[in-house]
C-alpha positions as CSV (number, residue, x, y, z in Angstrom):
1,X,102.2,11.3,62.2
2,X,102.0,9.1,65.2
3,X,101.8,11.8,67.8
4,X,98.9,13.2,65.6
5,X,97.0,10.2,65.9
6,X,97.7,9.9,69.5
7,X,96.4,12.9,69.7
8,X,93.4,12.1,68.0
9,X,92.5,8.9,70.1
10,X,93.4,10.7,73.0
11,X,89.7,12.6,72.6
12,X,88.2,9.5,73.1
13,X,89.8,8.6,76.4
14,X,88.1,7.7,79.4
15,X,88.7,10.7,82.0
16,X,91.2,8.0,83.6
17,X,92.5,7.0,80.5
18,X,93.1,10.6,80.1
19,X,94.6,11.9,82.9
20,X,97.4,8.7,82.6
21,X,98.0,10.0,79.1
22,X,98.4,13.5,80.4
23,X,100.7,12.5,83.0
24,X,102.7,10.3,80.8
25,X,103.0,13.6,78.3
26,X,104.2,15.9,81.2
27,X,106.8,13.6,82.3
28,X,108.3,12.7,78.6
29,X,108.4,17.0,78.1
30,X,109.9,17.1,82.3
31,X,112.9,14.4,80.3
32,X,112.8,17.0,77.6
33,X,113.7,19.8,79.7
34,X,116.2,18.1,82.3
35,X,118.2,17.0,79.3
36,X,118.3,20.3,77.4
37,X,119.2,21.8,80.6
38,X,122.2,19.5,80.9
39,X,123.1,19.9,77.4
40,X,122.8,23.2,77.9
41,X,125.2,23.2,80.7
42,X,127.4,20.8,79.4
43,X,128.2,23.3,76.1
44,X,128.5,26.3,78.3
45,X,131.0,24.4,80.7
46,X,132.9,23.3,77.7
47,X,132.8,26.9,75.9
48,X,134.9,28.4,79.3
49,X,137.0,25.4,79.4
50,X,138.1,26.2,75.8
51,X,138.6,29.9,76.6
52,X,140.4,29.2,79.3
53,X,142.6,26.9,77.6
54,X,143.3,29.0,74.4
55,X,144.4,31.7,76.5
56,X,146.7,29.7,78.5
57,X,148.4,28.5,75.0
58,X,148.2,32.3,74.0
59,X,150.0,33.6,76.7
60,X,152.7,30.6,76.9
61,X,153.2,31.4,73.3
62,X,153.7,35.3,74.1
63,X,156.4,34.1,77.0
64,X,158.2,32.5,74.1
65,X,158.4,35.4,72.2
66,X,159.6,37.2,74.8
67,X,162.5,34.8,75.6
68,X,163.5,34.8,72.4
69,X,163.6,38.1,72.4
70,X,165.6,38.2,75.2
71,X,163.2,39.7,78.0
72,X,164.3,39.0,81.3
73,X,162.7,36.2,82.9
74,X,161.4,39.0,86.0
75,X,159.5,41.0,83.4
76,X,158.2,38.0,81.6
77,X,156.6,37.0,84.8
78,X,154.9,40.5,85.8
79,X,153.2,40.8,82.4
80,X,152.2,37.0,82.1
81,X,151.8,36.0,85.3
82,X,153.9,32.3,84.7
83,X,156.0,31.2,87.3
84,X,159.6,31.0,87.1
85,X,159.7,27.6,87.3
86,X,157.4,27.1,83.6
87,X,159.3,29.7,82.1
88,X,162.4,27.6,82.5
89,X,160.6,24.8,81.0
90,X,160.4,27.0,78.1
């Protein structure tokens, strides 16, 4: 309701009156943008961070399986890519 009767006075402005107001509007919807773009950025970043993560656990958890299996440790490390020296923390 405020910003409607902002709006509303904002017709009877003096043209420098005006123009201040104007400038004043673009710079709160410039804030707008920069911080949609960082949230923006922020969620993405933290979207492939997760990903990343999860299949890190996923294939730790399939290097288990395969030890307890009884894979060899050589074949472990072709298909999951872990070093030798992870798998032994396993």
């Amino acid at each position: 309701m405020s910003e409607c009767n902002e709006k509303v006075k904002s017709v009877f402005y003096t043209p420098s009156e005006r123009e201040i107001y104007i400038r004043e509007h673009i710079a709160e919807m410039d804030h707008y943008s920069i911080m949609m773009e960082k949230y923006e950025s922020g969620l993405e970043e933290g979207l492939q961070r997760g990903k990343g993560e999860g299949k890190e656990e996923a294939t730790i958890n399939i290097a288990k399986a395969m030890l307890h299996d009884g894979v060899g440790i050589d074949i472990i490390q072709k298909y999951t890519g872990i070093d030798c020296k992870q798998l032994e923390d396993l």
